[in-house]
Biopython code that builds the backbone (N, CA, C, O; Angstrom):
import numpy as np
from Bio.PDB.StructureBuilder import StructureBuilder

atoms = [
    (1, "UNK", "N", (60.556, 81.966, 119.352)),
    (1, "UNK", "CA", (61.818, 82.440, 119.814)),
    (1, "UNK", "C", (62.799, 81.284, 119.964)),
    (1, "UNK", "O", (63.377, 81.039, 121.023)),
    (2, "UNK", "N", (62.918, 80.736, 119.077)),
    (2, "UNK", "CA", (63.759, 79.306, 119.457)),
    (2, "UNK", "C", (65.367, 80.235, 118.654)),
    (2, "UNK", "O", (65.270, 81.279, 118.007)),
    (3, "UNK", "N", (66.147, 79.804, 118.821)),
    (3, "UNK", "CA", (67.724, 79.559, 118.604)),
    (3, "UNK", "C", (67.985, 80.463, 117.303)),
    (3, "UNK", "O", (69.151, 80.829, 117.156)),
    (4, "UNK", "N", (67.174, 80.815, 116.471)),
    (4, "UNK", "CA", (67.444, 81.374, 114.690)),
    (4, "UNK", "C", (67.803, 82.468, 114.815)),
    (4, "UNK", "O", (66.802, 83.043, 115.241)),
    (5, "UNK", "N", (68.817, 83.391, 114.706)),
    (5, "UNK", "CA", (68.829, 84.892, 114.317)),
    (5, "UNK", "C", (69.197, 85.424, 115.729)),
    (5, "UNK", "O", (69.323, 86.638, 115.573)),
    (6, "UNK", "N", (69.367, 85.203, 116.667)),
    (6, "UNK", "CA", (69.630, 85.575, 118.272)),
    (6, "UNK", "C", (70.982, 85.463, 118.296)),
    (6, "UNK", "O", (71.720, 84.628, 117.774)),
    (7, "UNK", "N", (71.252, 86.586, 119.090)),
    (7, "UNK", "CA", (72.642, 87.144, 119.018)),
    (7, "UNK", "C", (73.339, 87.122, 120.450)),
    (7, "UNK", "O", (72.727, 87.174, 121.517)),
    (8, "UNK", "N", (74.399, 87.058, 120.333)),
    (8, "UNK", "CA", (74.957, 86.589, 122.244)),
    (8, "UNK", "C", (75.309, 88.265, 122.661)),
    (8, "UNK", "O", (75.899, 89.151, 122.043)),
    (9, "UNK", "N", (74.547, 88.217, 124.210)),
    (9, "UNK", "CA", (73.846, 89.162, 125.040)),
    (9, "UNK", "C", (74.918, 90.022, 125.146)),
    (9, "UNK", "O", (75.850, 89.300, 125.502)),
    (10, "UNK", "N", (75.328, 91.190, 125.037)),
    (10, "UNK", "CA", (76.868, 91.787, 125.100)),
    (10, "UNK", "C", (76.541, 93.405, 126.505)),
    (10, "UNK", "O", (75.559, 94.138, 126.616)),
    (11, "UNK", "N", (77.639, 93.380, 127.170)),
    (11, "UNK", "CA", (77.275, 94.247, 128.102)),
    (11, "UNK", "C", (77.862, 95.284, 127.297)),
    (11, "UNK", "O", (79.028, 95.255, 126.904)),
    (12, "UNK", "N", (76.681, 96.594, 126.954)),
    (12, "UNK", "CA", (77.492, 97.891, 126.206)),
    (12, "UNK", "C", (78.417, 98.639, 126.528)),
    (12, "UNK", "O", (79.144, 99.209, 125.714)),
    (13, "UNK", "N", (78.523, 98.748, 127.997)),
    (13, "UNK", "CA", (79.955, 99.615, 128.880)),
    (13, "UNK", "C", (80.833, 98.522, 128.117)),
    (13, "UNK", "O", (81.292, 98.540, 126.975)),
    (14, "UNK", "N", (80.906, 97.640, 129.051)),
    (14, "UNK", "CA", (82.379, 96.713, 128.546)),
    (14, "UNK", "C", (82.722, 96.742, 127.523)),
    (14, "UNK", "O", (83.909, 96.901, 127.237)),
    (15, "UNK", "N", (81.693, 96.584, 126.572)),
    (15, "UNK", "CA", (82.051, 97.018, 125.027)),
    (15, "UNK", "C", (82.704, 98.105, 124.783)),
    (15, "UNK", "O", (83.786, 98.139, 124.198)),
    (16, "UNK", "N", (81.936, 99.313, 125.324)),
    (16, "UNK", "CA", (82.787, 100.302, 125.195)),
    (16, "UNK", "C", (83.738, 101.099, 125.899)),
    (16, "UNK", "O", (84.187, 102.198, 125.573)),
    (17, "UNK", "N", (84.035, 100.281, 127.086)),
    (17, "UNK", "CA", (85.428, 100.318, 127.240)),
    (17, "UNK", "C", (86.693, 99.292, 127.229)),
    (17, "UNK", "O", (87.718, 99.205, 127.906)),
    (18, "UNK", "N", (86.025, 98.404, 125.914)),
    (18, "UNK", "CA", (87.157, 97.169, 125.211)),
    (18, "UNK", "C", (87.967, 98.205, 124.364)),
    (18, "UNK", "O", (89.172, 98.432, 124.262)),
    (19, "UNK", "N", (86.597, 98.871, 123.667)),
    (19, "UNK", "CA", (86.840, 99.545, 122.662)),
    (19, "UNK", "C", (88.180, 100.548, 122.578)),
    (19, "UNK", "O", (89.140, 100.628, 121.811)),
    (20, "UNK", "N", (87.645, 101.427, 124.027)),
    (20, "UNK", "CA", (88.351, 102.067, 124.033)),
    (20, "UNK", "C", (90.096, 101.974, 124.328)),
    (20, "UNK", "O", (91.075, 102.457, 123.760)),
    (21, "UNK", "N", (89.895, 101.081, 125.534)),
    (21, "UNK", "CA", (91.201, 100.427, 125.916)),
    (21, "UNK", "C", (92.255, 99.850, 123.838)),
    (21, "UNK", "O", (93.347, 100.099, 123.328)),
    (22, "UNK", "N", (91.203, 99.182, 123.497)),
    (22, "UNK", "CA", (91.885, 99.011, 122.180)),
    (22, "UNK", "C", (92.177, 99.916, 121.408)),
    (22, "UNK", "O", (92.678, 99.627, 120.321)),
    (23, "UNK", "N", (91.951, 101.193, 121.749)),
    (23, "UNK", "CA", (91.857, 102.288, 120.727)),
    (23, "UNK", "C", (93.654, 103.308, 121.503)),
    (23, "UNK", "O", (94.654, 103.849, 121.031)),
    (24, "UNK", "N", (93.188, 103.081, 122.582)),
    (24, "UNK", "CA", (94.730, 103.386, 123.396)),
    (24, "UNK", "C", (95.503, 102.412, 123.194)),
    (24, "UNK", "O", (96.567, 102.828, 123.652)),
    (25, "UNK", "N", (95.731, 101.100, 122.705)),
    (25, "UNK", "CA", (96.839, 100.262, 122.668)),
    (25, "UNK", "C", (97.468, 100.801, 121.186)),
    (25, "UNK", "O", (98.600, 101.179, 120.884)),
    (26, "UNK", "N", (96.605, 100.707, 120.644)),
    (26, "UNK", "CA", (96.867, 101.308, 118.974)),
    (26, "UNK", "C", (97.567, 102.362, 118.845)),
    (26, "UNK", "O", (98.565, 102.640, 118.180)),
    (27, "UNK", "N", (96.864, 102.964, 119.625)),
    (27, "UNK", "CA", (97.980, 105.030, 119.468)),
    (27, "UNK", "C", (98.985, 104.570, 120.800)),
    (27, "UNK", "O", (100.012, 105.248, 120.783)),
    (28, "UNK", "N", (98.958, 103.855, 121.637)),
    (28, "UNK", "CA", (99.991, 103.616, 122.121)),
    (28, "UNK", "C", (101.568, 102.722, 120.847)),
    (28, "UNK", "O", (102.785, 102.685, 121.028)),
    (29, "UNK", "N", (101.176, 102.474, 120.323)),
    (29, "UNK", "CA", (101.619, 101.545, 119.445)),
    (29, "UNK", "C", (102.722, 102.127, 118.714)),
    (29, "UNK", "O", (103.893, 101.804, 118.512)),
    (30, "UNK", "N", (101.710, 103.427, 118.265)),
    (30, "UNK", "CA", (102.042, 103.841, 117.035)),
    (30, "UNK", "C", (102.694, 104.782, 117.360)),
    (30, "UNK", "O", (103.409, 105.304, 116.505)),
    (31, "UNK", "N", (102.662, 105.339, 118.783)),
    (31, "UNK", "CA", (103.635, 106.190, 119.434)),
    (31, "UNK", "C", (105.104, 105.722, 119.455)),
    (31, "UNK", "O", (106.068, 106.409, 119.117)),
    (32, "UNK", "N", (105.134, 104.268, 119.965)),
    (32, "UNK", "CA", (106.153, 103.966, 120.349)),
    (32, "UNK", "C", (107.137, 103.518, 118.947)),
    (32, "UNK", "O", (108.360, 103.596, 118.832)),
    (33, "UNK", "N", (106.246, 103.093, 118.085)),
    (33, "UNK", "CA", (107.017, 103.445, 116.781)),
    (33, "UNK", "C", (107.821, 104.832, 116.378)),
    (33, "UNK", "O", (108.995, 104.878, 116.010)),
    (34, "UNK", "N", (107.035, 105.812, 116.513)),
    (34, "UNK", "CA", (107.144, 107.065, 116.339)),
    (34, "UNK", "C", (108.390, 107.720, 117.012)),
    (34, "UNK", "O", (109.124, 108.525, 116.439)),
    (35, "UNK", "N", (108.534, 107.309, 118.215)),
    (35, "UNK", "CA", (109.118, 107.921, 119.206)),
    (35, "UNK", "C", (110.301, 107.217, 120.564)),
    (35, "UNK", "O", (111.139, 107.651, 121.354)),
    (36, "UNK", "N", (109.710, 105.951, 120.187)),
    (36, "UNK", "CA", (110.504, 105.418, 121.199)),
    (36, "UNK", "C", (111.619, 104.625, 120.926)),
    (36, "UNK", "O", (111.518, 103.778, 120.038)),
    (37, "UNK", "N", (112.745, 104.765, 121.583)),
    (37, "UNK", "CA", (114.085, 104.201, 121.660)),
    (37, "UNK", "C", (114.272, 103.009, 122.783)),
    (37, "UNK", "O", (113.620, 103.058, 123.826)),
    (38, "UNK", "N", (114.851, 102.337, 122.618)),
    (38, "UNK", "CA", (115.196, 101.309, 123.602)),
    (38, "UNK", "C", (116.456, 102.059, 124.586)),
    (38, "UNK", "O", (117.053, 103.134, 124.528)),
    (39, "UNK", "N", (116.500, 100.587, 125.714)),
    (39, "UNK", "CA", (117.311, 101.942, 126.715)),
    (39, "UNK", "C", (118.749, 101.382, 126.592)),
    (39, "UNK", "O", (119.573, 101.705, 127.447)),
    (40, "UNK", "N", (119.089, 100.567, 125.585)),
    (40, "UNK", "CA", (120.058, 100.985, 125.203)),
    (40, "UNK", "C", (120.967, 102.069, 123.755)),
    (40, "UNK", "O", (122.023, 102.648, 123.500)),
    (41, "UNK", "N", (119.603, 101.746, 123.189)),
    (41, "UNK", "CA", (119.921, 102.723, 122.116)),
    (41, "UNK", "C", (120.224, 104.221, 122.728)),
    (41, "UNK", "O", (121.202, 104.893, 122.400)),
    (42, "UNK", "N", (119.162, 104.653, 123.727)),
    (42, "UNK", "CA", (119.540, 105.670, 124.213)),
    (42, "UNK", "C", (120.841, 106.122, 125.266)),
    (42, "UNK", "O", (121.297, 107.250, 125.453)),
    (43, "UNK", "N", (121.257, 104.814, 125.875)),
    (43, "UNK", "CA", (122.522, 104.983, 126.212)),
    (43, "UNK", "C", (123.693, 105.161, 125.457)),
    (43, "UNK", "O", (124.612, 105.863, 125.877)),
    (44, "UNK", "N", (123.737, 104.512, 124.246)),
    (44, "UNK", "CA", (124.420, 104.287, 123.090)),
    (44, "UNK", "C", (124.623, 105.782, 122.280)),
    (44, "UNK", "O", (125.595, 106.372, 121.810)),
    (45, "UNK", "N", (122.968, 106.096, 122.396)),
    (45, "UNK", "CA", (123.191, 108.165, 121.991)),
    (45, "UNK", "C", (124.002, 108.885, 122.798)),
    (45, "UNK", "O", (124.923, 109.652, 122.516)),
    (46, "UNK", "N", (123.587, 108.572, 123.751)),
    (46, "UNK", "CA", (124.372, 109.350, 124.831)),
    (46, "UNK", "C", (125.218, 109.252, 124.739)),
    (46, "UNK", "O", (125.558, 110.323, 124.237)),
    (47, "UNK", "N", (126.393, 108.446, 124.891)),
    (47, "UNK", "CA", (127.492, 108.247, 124.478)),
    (47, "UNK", "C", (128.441, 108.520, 123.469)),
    (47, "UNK", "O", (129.652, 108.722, 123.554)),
    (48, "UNK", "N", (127.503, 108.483, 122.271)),
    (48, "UNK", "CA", (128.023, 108.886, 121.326)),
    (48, "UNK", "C", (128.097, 110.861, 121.533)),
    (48, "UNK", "O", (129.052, 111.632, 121.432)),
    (49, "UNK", "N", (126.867, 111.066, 121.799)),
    (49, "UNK", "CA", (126.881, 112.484, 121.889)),
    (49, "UNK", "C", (128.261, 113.143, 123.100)),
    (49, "UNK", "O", (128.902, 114.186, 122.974)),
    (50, "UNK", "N", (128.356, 112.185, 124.121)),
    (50, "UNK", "CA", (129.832, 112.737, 124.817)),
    (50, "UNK", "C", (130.882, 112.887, 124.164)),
    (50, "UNK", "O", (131.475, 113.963, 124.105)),
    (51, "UNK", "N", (131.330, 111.619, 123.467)),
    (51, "UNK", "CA", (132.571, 111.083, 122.567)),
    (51, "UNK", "C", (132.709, 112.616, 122.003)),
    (51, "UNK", "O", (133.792, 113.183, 122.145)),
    (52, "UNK", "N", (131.583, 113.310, 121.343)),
    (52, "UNK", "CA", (131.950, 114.158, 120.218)),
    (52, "UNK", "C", (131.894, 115.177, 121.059)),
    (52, "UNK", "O", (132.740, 116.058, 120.906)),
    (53, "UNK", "N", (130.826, 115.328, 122.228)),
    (53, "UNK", "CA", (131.442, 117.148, 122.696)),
    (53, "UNK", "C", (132.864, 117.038, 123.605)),
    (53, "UNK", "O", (133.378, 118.098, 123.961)),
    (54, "UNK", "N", (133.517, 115.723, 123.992)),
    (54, "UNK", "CA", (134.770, 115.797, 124.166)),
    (54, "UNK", "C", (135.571, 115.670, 123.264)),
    (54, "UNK", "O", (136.748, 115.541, 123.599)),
    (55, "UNK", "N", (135.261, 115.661, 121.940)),
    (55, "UNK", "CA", (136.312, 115.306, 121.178)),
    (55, "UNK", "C", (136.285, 117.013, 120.898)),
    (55, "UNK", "O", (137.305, 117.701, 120.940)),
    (56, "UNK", "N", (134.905, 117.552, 120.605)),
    (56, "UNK", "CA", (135.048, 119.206, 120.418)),
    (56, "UNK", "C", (135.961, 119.975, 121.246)),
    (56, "UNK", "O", (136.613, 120.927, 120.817)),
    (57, "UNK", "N", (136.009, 119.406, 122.822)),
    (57, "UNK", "CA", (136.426, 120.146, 123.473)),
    (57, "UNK", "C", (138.136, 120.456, 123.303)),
    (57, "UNK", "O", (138.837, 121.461, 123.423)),
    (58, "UNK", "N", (138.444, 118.669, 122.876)),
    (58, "UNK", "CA", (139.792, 119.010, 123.126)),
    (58, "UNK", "C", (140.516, 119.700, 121.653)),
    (58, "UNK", "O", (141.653, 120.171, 121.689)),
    (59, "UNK", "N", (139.869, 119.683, 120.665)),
    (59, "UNK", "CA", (140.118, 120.187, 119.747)),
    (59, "UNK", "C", (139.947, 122.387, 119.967)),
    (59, "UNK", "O", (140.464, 123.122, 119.125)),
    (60, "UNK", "N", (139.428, 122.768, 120.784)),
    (60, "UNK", "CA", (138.948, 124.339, 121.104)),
    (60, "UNK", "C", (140.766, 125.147, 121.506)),
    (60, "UNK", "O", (141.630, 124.836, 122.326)),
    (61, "UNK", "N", (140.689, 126.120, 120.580)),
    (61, "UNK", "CA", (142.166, 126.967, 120.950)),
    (61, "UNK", "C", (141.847, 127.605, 122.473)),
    (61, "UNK", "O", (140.914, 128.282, 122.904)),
    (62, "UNK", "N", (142.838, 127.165, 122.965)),
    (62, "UNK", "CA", (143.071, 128.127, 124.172)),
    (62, "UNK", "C", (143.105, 129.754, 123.912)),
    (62, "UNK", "O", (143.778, 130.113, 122.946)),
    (63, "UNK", "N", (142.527, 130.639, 124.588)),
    (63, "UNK", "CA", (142.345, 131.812, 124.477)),
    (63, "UNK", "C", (143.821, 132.554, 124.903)),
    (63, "UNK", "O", (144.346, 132.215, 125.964)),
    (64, "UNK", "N", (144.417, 133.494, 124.109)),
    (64, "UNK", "CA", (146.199, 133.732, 124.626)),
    (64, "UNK", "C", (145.334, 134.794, 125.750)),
    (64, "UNK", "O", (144.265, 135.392, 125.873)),
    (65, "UNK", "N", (146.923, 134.488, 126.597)),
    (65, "UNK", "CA", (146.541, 135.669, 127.772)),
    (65, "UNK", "C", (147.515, 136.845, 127.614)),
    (65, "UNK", "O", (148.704, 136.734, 127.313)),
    (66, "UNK", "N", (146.749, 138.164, 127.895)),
    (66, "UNK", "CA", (148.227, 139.047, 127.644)),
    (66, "UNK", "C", (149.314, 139.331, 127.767)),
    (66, "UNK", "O", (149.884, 140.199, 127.105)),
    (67, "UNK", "N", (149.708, 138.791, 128.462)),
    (67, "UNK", "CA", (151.433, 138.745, 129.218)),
    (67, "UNK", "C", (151.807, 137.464, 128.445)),
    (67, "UNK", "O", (152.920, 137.106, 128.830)),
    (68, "UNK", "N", (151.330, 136.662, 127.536)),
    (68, "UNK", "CA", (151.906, 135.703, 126.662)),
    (68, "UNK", "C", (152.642, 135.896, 125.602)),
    (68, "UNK", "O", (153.076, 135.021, 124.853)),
    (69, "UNK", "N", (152.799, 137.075, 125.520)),
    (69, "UNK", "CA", (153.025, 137.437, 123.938)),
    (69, "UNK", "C", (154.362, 137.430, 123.431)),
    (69, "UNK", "O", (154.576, 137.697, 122.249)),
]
sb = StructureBuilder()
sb.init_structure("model")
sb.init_model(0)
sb.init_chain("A")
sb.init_seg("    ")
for serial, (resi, resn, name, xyz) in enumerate(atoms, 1):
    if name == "N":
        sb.init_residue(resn, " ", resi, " ")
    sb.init_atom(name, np.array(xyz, "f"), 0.0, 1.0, " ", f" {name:<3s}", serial, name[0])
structure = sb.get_structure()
């Protein structure tokens, strides 16, 4: 049993919850590719999305009232 072919002693939990932890960084990853915005980009949406439902708004005909006519 001297030194040849011997492999360093590994605890199997820890292993398998390296594993796993690495397996959540990954789909964490790939989420945030997927899906995630920075918080200014999303302020920047936002914004933009006001600009235009106020620009809708002020562009909308007033409804006539009957005594206008």
């Amino acid at each position: 049993m001297t030194g040849t072919g011997s492999e360093k002693v590994i605890n199997l939990r820890a292993a398998r919850k390296a594993a796993a932890r690495d397996a959540a960084r990954r789909q964490g990853d790939e989420n945030a590719a997927k899906f995630g915005r920075s918080k200014a980009r999303k302020c920047a949406d936002d914004d933009a999305a006001g600009r235009a439902a106020r620009h809708l708004d002020q562009h909308l005909r007033q409804p006539s009232e009957p005594g206008d006519e």
